[in-house]
PDB file of N, CA, C and O in Angstrom:
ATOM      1  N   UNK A   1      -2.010  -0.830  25.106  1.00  0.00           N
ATOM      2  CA  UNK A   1      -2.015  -1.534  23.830  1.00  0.00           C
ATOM      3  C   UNK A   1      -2.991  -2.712  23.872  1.00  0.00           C
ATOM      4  O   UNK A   1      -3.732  -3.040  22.946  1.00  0.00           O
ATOM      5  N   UNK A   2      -2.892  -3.326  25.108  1.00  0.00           N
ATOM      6  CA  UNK A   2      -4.014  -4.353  24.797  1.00  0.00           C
ATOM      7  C   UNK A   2      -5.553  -4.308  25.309  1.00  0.00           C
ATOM      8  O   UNK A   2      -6.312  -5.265  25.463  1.00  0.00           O
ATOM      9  N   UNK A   3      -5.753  -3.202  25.487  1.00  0.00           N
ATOM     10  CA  UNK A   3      -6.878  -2.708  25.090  1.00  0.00           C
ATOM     11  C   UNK A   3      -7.504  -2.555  24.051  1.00  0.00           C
ATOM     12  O   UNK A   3      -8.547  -3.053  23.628  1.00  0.00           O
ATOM     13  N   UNK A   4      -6.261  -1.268  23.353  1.00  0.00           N
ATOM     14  CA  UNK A   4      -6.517  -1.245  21.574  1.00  0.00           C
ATOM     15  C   UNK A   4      -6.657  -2.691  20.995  1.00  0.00           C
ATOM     16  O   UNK A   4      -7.514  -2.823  20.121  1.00  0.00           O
ATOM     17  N   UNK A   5      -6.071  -3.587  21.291  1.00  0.00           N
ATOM     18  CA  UNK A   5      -6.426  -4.649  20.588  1.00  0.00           C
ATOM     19  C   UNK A   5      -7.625  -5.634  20.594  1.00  0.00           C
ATOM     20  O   UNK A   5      -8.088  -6.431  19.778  1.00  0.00           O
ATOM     21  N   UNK A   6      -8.039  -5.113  22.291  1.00  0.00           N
ATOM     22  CA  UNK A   6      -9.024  -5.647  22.491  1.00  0.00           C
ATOM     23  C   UNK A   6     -10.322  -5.424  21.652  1.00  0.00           C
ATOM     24  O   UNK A   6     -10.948  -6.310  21.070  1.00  0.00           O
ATOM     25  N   UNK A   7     -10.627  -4.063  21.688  1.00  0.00           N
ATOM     26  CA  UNK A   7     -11.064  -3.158  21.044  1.00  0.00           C
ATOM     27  C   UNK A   7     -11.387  -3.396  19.526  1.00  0.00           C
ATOM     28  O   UNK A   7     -12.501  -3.316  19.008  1.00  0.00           O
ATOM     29  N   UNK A   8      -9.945  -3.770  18.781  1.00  0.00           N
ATOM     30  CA  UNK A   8     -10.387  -3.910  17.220  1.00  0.00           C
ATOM     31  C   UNK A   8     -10.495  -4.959  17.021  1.00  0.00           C
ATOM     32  O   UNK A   8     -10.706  -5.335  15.868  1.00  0.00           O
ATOM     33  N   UNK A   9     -10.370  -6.041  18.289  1.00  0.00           N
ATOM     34  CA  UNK A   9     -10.805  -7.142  17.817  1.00  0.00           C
ATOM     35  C   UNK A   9     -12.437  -7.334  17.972  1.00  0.00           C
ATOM     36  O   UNK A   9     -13.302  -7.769  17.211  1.00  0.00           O
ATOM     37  N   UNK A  10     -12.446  -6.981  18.867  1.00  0.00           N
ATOM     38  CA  UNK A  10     -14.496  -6.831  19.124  1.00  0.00           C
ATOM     39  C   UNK A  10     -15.012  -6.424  17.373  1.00  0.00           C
ATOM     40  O   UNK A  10     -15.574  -7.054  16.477  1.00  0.00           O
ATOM     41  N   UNK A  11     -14.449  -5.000  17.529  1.00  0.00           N
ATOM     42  CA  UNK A  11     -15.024  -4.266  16.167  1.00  0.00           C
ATOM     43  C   UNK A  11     -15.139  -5.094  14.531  1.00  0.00           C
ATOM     44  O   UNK A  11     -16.047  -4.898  13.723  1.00  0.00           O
ATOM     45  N   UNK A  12     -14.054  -5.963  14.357  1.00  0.00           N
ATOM     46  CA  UNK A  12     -13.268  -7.195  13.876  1.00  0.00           C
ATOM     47  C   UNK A  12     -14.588  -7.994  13.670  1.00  0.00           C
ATOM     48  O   UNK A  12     -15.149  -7.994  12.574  1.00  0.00           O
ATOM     49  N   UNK A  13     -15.154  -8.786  14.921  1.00  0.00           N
ATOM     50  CA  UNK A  13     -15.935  -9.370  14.839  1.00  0.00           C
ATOM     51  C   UNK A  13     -16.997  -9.267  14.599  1.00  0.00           C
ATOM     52  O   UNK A  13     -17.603 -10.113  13.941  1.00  0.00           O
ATOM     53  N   UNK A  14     -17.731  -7.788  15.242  1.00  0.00           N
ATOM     54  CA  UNK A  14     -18.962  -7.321  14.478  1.00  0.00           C
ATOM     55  C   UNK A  14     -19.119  -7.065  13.470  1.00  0.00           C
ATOM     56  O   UNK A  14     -20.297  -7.106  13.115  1.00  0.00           O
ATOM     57  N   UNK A  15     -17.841  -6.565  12.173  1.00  0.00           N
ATOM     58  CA  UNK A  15     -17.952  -6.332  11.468  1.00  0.00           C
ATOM     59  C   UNK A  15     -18.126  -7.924  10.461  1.00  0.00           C
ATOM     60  O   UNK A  15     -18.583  -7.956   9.318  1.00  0.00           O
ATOM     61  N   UNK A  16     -17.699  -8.966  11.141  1.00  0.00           N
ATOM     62  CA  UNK A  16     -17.843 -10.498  10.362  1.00  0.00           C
ATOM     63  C   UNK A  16     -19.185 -11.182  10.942  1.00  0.00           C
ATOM     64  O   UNK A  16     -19.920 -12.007  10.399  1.00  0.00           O
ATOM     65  N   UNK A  17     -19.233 -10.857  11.636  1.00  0.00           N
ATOM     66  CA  UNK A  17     -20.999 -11.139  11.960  1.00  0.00           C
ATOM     67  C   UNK A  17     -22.073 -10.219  11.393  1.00  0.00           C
ATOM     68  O   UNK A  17     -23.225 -10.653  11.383  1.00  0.00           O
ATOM     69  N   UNK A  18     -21.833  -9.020  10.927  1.00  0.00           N
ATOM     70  CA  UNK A  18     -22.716  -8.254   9.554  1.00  0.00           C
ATOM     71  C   UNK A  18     -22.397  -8.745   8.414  1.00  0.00           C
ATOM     72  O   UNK A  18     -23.170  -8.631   7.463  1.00  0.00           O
ATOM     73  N   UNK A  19     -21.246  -9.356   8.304  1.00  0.00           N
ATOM     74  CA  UNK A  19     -21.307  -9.691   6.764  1.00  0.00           C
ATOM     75  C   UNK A  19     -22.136 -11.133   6.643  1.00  0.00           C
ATOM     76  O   UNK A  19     -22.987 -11.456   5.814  1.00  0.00           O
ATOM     77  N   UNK A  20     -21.562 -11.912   7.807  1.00  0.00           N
ATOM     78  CA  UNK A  20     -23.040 -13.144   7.898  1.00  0.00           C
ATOM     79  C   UNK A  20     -24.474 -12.591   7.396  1.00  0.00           C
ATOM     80  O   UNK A  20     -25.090 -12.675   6.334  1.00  0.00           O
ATOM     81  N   UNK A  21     -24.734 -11.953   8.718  1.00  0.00           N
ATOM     82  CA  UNK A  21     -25.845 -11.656   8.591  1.00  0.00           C
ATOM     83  C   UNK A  21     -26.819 -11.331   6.990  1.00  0.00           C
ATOM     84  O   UNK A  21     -27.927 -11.693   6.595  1.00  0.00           O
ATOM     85  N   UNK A  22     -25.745 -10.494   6.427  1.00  0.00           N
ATOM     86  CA  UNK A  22     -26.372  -9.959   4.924  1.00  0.00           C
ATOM     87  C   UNK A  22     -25.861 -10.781   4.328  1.00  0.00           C
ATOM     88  O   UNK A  22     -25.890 -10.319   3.187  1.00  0.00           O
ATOM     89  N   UNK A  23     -25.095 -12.301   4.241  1.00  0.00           N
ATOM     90  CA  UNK A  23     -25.201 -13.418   3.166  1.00  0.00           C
ATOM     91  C   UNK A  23     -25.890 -14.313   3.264  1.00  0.00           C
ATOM     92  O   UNK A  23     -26.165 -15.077   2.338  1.00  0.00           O
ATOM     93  N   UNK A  24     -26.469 -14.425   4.867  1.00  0.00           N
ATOM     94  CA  UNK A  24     -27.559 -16.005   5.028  1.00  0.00           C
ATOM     95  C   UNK A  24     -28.913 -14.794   4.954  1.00  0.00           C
ATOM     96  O   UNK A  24     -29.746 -15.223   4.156  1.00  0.00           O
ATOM     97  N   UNK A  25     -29.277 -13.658   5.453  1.00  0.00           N
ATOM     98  CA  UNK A  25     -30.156 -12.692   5.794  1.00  0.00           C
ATOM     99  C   UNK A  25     -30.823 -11.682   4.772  1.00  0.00           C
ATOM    100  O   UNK A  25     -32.015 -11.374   4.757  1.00  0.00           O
ATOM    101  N   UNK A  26     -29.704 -11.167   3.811  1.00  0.00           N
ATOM    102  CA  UNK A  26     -29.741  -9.874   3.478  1.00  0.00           C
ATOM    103  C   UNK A  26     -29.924  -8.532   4.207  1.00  0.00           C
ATOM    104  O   UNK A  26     -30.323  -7.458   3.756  1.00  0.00           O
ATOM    105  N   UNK A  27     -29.464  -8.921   5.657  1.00  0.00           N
ATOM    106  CA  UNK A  27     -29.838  -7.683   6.708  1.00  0.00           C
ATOM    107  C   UNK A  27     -28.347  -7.169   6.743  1.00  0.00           C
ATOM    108  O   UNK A  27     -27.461  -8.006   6.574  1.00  0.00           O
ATOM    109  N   UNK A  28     -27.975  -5.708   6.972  1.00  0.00           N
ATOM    110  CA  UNK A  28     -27.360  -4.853   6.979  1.00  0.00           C
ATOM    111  C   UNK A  28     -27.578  -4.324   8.397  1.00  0.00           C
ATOM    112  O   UNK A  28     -28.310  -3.362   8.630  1.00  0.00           O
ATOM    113  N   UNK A  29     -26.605  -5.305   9.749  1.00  0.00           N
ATOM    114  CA  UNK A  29     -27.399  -4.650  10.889  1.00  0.00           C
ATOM    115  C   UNK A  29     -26.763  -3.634  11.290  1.00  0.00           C
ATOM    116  O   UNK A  29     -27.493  -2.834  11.876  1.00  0.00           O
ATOM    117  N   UNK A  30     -25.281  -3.220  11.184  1.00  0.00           N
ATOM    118  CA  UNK A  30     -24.545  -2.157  11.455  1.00  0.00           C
ATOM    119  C   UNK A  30     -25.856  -0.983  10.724  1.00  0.00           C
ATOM    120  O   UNK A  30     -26.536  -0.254  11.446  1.00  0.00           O
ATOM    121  N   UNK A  31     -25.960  -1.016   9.503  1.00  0.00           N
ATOM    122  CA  UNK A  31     -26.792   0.082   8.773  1.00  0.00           C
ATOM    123  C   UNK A  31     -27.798   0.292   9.441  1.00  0.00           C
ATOM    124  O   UNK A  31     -27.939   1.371  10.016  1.00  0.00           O
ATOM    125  N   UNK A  32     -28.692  -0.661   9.511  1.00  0.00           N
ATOM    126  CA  UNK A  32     -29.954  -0.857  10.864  1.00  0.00           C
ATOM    127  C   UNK A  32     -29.274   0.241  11.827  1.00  0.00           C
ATOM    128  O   UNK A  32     -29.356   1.442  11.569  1.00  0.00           O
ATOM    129  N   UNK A  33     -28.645  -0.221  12.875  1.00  0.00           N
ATOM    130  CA  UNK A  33     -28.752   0.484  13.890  1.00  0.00           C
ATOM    131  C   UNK A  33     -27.993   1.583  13.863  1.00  0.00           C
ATOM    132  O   UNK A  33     -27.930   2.195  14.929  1.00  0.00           O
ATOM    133  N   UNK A  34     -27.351   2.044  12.880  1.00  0.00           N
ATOM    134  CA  UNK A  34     -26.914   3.639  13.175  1.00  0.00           C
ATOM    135  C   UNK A  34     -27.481   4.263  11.950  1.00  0.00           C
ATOM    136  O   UNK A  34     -26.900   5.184  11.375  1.00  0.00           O
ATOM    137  N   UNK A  35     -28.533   3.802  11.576  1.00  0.00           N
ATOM    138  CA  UNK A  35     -29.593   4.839  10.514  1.00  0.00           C
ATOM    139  C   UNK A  35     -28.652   5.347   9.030  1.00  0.00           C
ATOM    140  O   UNK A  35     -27.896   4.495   8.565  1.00  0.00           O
ATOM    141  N   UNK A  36     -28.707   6.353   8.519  1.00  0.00           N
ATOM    142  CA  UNK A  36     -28.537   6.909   7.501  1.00  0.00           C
ATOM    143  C   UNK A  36     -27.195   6.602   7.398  1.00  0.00           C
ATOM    144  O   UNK A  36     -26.486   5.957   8.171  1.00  0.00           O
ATOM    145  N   UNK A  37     -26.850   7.306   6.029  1.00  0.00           N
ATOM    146  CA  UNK A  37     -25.524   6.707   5.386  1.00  0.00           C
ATOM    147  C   UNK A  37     -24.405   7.055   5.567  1.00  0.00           C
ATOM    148  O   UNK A  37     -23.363   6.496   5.224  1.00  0.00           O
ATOM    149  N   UNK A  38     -24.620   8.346   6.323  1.00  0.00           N
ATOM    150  CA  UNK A  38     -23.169   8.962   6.640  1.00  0.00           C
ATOM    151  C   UNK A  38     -22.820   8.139   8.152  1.00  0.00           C
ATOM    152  O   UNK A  38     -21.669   7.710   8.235  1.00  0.00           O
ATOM    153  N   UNK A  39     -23.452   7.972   8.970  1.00  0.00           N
ATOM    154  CA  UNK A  39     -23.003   7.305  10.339  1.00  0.00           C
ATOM    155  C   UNK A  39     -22.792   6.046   9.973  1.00  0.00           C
ATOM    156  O   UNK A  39     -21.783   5.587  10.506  1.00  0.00           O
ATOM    157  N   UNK A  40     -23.571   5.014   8.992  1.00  0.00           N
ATOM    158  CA  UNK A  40     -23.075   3.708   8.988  1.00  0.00           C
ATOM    159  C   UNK A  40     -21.978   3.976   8.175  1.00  0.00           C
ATOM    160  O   UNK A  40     -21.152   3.084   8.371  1.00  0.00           O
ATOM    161  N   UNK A  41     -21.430   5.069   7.060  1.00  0.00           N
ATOM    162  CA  UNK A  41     -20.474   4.943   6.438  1.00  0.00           C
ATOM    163  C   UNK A  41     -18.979   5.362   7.724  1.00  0.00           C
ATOM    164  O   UNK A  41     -17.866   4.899   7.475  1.00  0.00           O
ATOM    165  N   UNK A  42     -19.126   5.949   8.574  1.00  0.00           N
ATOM    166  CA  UNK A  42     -18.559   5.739   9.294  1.00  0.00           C
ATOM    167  C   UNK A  42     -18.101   5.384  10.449  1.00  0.00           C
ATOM    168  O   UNK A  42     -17.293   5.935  11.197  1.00  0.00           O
ATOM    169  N   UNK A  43     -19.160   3.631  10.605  1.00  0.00           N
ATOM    170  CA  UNK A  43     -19.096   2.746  11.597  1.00  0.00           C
ATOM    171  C   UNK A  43     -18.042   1.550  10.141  1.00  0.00           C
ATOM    172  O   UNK A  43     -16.921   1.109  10.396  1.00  0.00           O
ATOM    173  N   UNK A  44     -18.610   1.339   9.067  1.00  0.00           N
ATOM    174  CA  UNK A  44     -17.546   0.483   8.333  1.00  0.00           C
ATOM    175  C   UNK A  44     -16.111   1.064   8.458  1.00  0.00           C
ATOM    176  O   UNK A  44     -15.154   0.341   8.731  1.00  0.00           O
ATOM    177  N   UNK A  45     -15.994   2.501   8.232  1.00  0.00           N
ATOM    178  CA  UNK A  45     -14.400   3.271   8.099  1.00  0.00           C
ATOM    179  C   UNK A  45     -13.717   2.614   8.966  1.00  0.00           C
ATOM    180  O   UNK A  45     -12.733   1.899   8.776  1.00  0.00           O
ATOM    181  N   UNK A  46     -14.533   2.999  10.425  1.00  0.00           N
ATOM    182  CA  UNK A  46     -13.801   2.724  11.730  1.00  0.00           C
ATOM    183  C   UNK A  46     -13.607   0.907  12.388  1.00  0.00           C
ATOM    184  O   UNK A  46     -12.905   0.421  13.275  1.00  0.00           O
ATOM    185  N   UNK A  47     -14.557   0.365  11.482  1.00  0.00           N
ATOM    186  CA  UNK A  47     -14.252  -1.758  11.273  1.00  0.00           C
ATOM    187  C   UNK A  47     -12.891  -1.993  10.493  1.00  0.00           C
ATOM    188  O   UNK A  47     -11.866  -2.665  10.596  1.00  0.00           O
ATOM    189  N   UNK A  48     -13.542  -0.936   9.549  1.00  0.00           N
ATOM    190  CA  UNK A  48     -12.361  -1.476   8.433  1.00  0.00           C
ATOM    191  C   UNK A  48     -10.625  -0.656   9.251  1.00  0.00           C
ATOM    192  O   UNK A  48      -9.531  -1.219   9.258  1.00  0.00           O
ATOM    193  N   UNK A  49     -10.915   0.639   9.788  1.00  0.00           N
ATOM    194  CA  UNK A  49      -9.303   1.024  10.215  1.00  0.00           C
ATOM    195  C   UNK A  49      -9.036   0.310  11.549  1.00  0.00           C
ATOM    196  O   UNK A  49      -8.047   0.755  12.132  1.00  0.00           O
ATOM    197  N   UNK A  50      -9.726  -0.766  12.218  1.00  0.00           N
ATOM    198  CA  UNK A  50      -9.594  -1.659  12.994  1.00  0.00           C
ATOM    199  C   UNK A  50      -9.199  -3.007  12.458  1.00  0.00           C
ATOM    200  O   UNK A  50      -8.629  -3.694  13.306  1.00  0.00           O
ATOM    201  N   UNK A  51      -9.360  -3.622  11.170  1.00  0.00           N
ATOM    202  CA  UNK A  51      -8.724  -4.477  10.583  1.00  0.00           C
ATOM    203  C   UNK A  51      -7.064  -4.249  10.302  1.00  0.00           C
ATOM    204  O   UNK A  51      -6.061  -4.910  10.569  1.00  0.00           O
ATOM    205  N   UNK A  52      -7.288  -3.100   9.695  1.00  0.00           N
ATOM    206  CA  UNK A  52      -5.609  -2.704   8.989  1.00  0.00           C
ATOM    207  C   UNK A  52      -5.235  -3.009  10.942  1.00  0.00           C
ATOM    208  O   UNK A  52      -4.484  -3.960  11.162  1.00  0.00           O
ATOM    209  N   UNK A  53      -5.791  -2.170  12.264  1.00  0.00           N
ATOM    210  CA  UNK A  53      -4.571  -2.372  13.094  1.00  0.00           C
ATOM    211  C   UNK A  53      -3.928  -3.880  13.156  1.00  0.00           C
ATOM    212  O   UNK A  53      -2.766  -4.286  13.193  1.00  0.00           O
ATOM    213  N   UNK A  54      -5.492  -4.669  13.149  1.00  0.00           N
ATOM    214  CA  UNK A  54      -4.758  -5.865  13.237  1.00  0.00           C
ATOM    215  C   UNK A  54      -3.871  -6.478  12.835  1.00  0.00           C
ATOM    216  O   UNK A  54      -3.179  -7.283  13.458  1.00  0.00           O
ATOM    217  N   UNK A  55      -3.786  -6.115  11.583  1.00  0.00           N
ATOM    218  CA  UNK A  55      -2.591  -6.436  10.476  1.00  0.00           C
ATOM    219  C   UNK A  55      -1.105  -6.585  10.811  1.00  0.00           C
ATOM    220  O   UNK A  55      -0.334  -7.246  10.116  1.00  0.00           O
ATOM    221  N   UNK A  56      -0.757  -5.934  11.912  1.00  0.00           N
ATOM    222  CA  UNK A  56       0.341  -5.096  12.142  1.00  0.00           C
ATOM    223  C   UNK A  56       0.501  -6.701  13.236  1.00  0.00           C
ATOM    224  O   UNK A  56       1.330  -7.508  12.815  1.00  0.00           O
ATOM    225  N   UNK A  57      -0.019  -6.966  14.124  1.00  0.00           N
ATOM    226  CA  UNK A  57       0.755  -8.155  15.265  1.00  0.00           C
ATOM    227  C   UNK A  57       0.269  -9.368  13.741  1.00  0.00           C
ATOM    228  O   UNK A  57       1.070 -10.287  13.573  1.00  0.00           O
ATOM    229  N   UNK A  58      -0.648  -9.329  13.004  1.00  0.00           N
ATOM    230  CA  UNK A  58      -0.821 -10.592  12.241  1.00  0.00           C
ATOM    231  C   UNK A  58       0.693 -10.714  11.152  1.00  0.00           C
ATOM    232  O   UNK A  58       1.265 -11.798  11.035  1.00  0.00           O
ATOM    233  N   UNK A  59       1.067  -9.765  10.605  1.00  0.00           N
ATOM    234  CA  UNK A  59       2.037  -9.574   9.832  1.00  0.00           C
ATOM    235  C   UNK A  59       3.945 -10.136  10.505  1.00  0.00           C
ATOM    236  O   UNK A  59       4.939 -10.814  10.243  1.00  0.00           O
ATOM    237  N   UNK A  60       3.417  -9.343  11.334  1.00  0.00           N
ATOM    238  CA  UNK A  60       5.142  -9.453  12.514  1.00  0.00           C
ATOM    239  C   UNK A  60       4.534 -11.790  12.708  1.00  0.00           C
ATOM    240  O   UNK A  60       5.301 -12.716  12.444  1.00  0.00           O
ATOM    241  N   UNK A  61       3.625 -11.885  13.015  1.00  0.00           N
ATOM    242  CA  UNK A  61       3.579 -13.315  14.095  1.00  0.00           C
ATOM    243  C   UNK A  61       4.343 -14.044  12.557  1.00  0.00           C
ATOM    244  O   UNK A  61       5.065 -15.040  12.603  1.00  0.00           O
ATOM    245  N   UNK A  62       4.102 -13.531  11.662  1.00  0.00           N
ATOM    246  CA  UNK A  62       4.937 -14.809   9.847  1.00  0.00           C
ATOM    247  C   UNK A  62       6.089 -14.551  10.394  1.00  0.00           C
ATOM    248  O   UNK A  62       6.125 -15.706  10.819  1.00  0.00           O
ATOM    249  N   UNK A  63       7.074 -14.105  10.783  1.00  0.00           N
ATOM    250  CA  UNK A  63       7.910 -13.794  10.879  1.00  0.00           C
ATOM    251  C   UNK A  63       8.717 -14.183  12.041  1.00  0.00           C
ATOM    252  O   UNK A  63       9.563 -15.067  11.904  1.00  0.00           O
ATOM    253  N   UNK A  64       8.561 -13.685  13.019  1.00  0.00           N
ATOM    254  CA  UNK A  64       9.250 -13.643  14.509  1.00  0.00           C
ATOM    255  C   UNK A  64       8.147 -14.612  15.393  1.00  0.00           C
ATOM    256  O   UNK A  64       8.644 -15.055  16.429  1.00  0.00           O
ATOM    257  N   UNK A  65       6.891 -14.961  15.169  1.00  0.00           N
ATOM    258  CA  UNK A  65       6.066 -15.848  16.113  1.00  0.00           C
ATOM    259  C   UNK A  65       5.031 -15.100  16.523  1.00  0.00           C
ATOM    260  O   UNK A  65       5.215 -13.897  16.332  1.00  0.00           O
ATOM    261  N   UNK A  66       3.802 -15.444  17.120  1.00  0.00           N
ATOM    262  CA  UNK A  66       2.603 -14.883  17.438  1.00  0.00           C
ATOM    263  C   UNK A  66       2.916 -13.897  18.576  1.00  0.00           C
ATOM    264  O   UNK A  66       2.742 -12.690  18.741  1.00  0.00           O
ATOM    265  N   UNK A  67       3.545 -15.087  19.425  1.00  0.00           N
ATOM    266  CA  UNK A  67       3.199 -14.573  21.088  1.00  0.00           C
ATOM    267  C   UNK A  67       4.645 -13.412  21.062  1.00  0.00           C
ATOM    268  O   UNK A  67       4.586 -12.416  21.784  1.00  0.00           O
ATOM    269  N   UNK A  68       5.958 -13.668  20.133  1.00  0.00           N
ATOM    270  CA  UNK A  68       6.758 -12.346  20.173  1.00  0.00           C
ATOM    271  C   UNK A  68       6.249 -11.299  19.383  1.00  0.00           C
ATOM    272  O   UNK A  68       6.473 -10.264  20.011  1.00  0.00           O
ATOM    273  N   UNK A  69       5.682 -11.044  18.331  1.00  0.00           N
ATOM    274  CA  UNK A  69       4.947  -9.775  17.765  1.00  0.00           C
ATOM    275  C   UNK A  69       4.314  -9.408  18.515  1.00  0.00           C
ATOM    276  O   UNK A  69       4.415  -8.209  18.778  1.00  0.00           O
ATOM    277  N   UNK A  70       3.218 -10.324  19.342  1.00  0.00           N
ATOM    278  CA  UNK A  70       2.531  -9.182  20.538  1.00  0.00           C
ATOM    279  C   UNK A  70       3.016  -8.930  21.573  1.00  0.00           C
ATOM    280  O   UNK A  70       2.366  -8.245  22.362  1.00  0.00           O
ATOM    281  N   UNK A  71       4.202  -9.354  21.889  1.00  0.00           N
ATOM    282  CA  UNK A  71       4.937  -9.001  23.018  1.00  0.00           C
ATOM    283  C   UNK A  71       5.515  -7.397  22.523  1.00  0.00           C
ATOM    284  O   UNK A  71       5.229  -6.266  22.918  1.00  0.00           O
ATOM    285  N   UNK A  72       6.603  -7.990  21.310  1.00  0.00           N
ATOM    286  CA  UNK A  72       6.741  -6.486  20.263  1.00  0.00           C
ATOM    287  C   UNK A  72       6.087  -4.945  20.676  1.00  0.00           C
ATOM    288  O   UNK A  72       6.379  -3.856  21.170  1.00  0.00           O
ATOM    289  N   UNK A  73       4.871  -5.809  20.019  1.00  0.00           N
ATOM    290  CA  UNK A  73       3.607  -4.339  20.130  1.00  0.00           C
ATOM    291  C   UNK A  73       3.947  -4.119  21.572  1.00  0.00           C
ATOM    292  O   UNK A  73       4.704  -3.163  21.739  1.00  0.00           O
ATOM    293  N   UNK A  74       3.610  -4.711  22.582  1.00  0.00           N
ATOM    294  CA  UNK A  74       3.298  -4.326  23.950  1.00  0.00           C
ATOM    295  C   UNK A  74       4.740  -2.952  24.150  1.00  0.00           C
ATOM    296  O   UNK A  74       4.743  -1.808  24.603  1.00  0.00           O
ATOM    297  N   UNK A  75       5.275  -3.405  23.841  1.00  0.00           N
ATOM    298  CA  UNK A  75       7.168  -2.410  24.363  1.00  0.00           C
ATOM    299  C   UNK A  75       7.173  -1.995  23.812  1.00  0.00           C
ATOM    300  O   UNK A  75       7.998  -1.217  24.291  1.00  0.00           O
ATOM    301  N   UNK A  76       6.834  -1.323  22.277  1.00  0.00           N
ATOM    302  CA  UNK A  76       6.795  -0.239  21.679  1.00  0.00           C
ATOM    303  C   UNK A  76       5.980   0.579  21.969  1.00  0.00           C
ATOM    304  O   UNK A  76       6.147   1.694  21.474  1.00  0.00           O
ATOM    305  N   UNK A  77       4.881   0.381  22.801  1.00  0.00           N
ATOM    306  CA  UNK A  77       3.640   1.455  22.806  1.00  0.00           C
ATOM    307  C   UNK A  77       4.073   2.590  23.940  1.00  0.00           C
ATOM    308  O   UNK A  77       3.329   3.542  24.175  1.00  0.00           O
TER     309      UNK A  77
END
């Protein structure tokens, strides 16, 4: 599990450092580097179904606390 998290959090971040990029830039670097529209359309899919995971320890931490939602996650996996 905390791998996976590791994981969508990286993805997380690249995907907020392209959106920089194309508001101070107008550069699209995810698009840049995986060319045509079907591969960058599914480098966003796979940012964006890496956000929703996050959702899941961000949602539980309102509730029960940060460090017990990811404890949570950890024993359910």
């Amino acid at each position: 599990m905390r791998i996976m998290n590791l994981v969508t959090l990286a993805l997380i971040i690249l995907g907020g450092l392209n959106w920089l990029a194309m508001g101070l830039i107008g550069l699209d670097v995810i698009g840049t580097v995986f060319g045509g529209a079907t591969p960058a359309r599914l480098a966003y899919v796979i940012i964006g179904l890496a956000a929703i995971w996050q959702l899941m320890p961000g949602f539980q931490s309102l509730t029960v606390g940060e460090v017990d939602a990811e404890r949570h996650l950890r024993h359910h996996s």
